[in-house]
Residue, then its C-alpha position, 0 to 999 in steps of 0.5 A: x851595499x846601500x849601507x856603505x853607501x849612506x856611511x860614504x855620503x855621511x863621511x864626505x860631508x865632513x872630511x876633505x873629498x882627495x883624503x875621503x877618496x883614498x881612505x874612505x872605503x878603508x874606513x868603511x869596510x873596517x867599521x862594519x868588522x865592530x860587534x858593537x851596534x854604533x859600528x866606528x871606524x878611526x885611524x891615526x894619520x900624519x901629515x895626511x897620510x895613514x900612520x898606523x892601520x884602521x881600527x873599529x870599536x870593539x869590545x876591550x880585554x882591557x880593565x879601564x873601560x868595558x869597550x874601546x872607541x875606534x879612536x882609542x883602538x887607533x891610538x893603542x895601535x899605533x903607539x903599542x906598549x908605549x901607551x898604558x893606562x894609568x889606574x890610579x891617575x886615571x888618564x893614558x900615559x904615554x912612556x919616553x915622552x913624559x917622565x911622569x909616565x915613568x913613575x908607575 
């Protein structure tokens, strides 16, 4: 318990204390869910409220990098198969917001 402890206290420095209060504990527990040593958490919010659900850094099935950052793995949860990355433009696309993401 002392470690969320330490996780919180960190996270209230650098987020506002009303959304630390509502999401903090959230974001806590799914961080300590990653395999990975640097255990993240990160979500995608909109006009201060949680958008899509909380996700960890975790290891990737995926062929563009070995692990996903919880911000990635926040963001290709909330956009779904909208999102794909592009391996010859090498960047992420996001499709019916951009034309060019079409052209693959």
């Amino acid at each position: 318990m002392s470690k969320i402890k330490n996780i919180s206290e960190s996270l209230r420095r650098n987020i506002n204390n009303n959304l630390f209060e509502r999401f903090g504990s959230r974001f806590c527990i799914e961080a300590q869910k990653s395999p990975i040593s640097h255990q993240l958490a990160a979500g995608v919010m909109i006009n201060k409220k949680l958008a899509g659900r909380v996700c960890c850094n975790t290891l990737s099935n995926n062929d563009c990098c070995g692990s996903l950052h919880a911000e990635a793995n926040a963001i290709t949860s909330y956009f779904g198969r909208n999102l794909s990355f592009d391996k010859h433009r090498n960047k992420w696309c996001l499709k019916g917001y951009y034309p060019q993401c079409e052209e693959t």
